[in-house]
N, C-alpha and C positions, 0 to 999 in steps of 0.2 A: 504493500500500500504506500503511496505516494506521502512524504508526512506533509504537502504542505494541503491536502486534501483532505486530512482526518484528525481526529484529536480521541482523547479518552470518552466524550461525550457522544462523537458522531461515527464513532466505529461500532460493526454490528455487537450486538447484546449477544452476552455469552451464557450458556446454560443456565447459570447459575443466578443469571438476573430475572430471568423470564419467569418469576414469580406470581405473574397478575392470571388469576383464576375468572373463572364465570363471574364468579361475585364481584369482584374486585372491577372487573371490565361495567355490569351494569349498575355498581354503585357509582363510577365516574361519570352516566350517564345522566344518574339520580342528582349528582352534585351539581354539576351544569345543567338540566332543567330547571330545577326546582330554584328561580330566582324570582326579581319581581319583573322583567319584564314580560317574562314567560306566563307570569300572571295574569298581566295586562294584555297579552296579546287578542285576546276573544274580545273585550273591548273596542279593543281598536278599528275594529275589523267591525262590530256593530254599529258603533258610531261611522263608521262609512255606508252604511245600510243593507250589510248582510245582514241576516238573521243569526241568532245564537248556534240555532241546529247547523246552520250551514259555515257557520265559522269553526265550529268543533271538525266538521271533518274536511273543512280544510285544512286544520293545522295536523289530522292523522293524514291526508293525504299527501301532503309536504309533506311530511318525515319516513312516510314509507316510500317516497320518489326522490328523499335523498341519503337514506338508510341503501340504495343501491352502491354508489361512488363510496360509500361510508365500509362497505362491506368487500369493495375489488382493492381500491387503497388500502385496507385495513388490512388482506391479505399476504401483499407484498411486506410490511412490518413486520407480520407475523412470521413468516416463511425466511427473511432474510435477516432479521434484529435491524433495520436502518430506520433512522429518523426522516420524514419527509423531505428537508434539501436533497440527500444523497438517493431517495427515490427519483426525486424530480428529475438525478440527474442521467436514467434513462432513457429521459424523451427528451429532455432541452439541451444536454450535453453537461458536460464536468465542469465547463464554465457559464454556460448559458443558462442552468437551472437557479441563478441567482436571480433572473428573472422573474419567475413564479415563485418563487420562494420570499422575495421580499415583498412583491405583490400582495401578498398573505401577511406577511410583516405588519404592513401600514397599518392595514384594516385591523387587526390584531392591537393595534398600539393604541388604536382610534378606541375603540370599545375599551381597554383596558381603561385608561380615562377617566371613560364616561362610569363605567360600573363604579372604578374607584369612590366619584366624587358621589355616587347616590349613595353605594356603600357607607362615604364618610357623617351624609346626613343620618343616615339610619343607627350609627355611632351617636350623632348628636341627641338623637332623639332619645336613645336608650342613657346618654347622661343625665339630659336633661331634668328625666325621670327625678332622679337622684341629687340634683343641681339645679335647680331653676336659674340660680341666677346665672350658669354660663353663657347665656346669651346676650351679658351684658361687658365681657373679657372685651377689652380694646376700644370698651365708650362710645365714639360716636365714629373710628376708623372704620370704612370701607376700601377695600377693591374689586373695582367693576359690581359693585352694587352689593358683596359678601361680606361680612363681618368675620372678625377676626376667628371665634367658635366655628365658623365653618372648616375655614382653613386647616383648623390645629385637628378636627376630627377626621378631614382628608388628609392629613399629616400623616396622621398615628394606621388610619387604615393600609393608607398605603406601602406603611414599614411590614403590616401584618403580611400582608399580599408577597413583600420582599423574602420577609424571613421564610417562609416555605420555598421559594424557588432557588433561597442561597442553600435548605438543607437537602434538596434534590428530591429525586422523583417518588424515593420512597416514602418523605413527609408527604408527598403529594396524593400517595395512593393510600396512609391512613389519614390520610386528613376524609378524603370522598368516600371510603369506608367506615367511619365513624359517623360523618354526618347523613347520608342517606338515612337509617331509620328516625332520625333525629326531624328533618326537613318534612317526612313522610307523615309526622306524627302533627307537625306543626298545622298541615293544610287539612288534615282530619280534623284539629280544635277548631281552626277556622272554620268548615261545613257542619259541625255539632252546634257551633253557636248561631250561625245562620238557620239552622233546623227550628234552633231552641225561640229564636224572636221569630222567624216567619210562618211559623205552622208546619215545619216539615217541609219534605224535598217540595211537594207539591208548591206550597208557597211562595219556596225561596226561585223558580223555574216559574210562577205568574210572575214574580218580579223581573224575570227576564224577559220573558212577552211584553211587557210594558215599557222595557228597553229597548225591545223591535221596533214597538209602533210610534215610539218618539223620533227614529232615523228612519222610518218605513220609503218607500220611493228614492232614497238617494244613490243606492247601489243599482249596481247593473251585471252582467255575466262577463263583462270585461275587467270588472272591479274585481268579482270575485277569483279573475286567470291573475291577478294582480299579487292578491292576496296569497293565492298558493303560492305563488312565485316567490313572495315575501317570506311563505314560510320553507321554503327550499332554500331560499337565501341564506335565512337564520341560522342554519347550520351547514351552509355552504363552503363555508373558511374553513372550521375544523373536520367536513369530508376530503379535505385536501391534505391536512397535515393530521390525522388519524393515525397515517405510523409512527406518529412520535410515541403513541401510546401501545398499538398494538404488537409493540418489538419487544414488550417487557410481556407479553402474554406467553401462556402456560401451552398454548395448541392454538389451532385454526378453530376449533371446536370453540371454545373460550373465547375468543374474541369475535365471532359472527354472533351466534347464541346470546354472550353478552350484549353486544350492540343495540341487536333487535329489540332483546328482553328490555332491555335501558328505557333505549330513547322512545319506543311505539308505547310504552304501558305510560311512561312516566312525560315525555309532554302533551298526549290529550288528558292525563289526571290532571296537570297542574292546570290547562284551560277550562277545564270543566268546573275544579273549584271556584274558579275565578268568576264563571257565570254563575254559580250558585251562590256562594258568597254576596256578589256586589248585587245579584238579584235579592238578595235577603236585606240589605240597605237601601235598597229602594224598598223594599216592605216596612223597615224598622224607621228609615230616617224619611223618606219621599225623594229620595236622591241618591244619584248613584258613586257608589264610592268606591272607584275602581284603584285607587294607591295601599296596598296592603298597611305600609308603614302609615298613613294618614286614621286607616281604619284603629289600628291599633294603641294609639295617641287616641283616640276616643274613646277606645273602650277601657284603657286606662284611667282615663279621667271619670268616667259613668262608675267604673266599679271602685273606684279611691283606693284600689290593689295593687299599685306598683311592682309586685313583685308579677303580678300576672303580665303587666304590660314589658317586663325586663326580663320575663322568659324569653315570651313570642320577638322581639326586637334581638334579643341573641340571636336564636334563632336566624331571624333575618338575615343578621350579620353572617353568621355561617354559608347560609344560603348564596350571596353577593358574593362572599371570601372564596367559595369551593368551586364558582360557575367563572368565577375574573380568573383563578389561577390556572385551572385547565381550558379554558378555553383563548385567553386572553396572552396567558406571560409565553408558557410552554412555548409557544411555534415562534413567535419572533425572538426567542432564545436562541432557540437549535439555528435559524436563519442567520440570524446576526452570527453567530458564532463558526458558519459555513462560508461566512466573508474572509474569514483570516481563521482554519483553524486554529494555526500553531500558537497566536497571538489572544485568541477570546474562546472562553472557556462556555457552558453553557448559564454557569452563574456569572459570566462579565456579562452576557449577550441578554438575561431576564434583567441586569441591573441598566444595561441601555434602555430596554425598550422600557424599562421603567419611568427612568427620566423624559423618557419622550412621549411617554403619557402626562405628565404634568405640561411638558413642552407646548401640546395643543392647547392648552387651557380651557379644558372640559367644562369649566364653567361660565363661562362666559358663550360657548356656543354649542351647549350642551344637545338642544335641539335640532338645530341647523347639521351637528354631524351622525343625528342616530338618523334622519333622512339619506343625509349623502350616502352612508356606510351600509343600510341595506342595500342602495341602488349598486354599489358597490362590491356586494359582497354577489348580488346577482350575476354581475358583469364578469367574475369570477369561474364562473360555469366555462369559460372559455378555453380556464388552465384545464379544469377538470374535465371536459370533452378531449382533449389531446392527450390526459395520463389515461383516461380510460381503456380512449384505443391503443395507446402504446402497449399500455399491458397486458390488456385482457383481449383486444382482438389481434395483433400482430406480432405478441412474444407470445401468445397464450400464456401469462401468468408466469415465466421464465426467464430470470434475469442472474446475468453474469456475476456475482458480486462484488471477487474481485477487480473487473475493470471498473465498477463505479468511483472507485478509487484510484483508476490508476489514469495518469496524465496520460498512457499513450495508449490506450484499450478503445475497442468497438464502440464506447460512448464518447469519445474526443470528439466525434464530426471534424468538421473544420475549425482550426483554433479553440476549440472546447466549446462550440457553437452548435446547434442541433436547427439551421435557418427554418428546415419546414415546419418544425414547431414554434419556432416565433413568427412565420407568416399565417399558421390556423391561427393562433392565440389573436395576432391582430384581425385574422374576417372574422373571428365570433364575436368582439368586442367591436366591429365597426358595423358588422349586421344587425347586432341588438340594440347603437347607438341610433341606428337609420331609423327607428321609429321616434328619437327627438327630434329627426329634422323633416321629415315627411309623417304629417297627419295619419293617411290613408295606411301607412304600416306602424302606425302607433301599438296594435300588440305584440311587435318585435319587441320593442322597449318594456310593454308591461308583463311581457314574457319572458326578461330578459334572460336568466339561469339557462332556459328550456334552449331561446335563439343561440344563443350564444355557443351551449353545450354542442348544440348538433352540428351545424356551421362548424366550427375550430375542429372535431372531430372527424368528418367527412372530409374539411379541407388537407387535416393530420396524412389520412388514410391513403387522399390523392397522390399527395407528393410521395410518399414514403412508402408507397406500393409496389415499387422497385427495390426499395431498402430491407431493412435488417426484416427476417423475418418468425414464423413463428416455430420454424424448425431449427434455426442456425443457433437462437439463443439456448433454446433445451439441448443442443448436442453441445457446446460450448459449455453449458452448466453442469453437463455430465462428466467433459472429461476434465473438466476441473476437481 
């Protein structure tokens, strides 16, 4: 292996690591679902004027249409110990795979951010419990419109978020094994208490009906190809870098199994609470109170139990802590760290993109980048239309491993370039973009994951149909 291509982090996983079982794979699923925007998602999606019923199984249907990429990626992890860059660098080349790999980087850095800073309020919220008076620390100082209490609580979270990514992957796999029945137990209290004010599930599901008919008419069946799309998106980024995690599993067995079991059971539970729930608020209050942490701050205040209110806000915290780290720090680590092995470890490359989450200033455009970043993450579909076919249709699932490491193997291309997968990667992302500038293919754009995917994938296939193919790599990985 070439050293200036590997390090102790980005070299395959040896027997002896690959410790992550069934459990362990859909408990990391459990820890990044169960947060609050995954919460909020079935809101989102009503107040556009889908209905409740049809926004539940769009967010099963997203996740079962991108539980496929989650399941081919996941297998090369599996099968080889490699982290996603050194995947990447099948199809893009030994040096060109810095291109999709940072790609994922950004977006990655972008939500780290934003989870942070909601994170930190939900810190606040749980002091404040305890402290009232911290929201008067720093007097009458603002920046860009936050008070000092803010700050100090996005401070302290984000050291928490640090310290698991400097103790490595194995903090990271008891952290999402502890918390999953913890998380699991939490959105149960919250559908017990909604039972308990709204008359039962009955009740709390009329208060969703009356959620319909307040955004009734505003949706349409392009709204809802929108919304899948959105929810393909969601977990778009990390179907791409999935082998960061499934190189430390037990079997192939263990990590498909996992996956499924994860992510299909456990993000239509957390949307379904979320409809039951904030349906039980419009029962209880006449209005809808779709911010979990808002709801909670009130029912702390109604019950004068603070200890109830500093359970469920743990909780929280947990929830935000275990979804930011594996989905967020993880991939722009191994990434950053794929720039320069010999020089950045995968704890320098989580401590970069740490900084460069604060760098964006999540608070100040907190909004404006959870728009940009799903469109984002859509347009993504691109990389992953090009690793699909790389892998699964034209190596059939058969990769060298030693040349992924080596400067002068079957992946160098030209100059460590792989051009016809940076020419798909550009038409899937200029196919998808053409519905922002011509009307008439506008569900290009609100399709973008789907356009994008097929495009870069078909275009992959043309060029490289004469290239490497599905027999050369399996007899090459044989007599290796």
């Amino acid at each position: 292996m070439s050293g200036t291509l590997t390090n102790a982090d980005l070299a395959p996983t040896a027997p002896s690591q690959r410790t992550w079982t069934l459990w362990h794979i859909a408990s990391l699923w459990v820890g990044m679902s169960v947060c609050i925007p995954s919460y909020m998602l079935a809101g989102a999606m009503i107040d556009a004027g889908i209905g409740w019923r049809a926004s539940l199984a769009a967010v099963l249907l997203g996740n079962l249409i991108v539980l496929i990429p989650m399941l081919i990626h996941g297998h090369a992890g599996a099968r080889y110990g490699i982290p996603f860059p050194v995947f990447a660098r099948a199809a893009f080349g030994v040096s060109g795979t810095h291109l999709p790999s940072m790609l994922r980087a950004v977006v990655a850095c972008g939500w780290f951010g934003i989870q942070t800073w909601v994170g930190g309020l939900a810190m606040l919220a749980l002091v404040r419990i305890a402290w009232p008076g911290i929201d008067g620390l720093g007097g009458d100082w603002r920046l860009m419109g936050h008070p000092l209490a803010e700050f100090l609580s996005f401070g302290v979270f984000w050291l928490m978020n640090l310290y698991f990514v400097w103790a490595g992957t194995e903090s990271i796999k008891w952290l999402e094994t502890v918390s999953a029945p913890v998380l699991i137990g939490l959105c149960l209290a919250l559908v017990a208490w909604g039972a308990s004010v709204a008359g039962g599930i009955d009740g709390m599901l009329g208060g969703a009906e009356r959620l319909d008919a307040r955004s009734a008419g505003r949706g349409s069946w392009l709204t809802l190809i929108s919304w899948i799309t959105a929810m393909v998106g969601y977990w778009a980024t990390l179907s791409l870098n999935i082998p960061d995690f499934t190189r430390f599993a037990r079997s192939q067995r263990d990590q498909a199994i996992g996956q499924a079991l994860g992510l299909l059971t456990t993000m239509p539970f957390i949307a379904s609470v979320g409809v039951l729930v904030t349906g039980a608020t419009v029962v209880r209050y006449g209005q809808a109170v779709w911010n979990p942490v808002d709801l909670l701050e009130r029912l702390t205040r109604e019950s004068h139990n603070p200890v109830i209110g500093a359970a469920a806000l743990i909780a929280i915290l947990i929830a935000t802590l275990t979804t930011n780290i594996a989905a967020n720090v993880v991939a722009p680590a191994n990434s950053i760290a794929n720039l320069a092995p010999a020089k950045i470890s995968f704890r320098l490359g989580g401590l970069i993109a740490g900084l460069i989450g604060i760098l964006i200033v999540p608070w100040a455009l907190l909004d404006r980048y959870q728009a940009w970043l799903l469109t984002y993450s859509g347009l993504l579909g691109a990389v992953g239309g090009v690793l699909m076919c790389d892998y699964l249709v034209l190596r059939g699932g058969r990769l060298v491993a030693a040349d992924l490491y080596a400067r002068a193997g079957r992946y160098t291309y030209r100059g460590g370039v792989n051009h016809a997968a940076i020419w798909a990667l550009g038409a899937g992302v200029a196919v998808a973009g053409l519905g922002l500038l011509v009307p008439a293919f506008r569900f290009l754009f609100d399709g973008a994951w789907f356009s994008a995917a097929i495009v870069s994938g078909l275009v992959y296939y043309l060029l490289m149909r004469r290239g490497p193919g599905r027999g050369s790599d399996a007899a090459q990985e044989a007599a290796a």
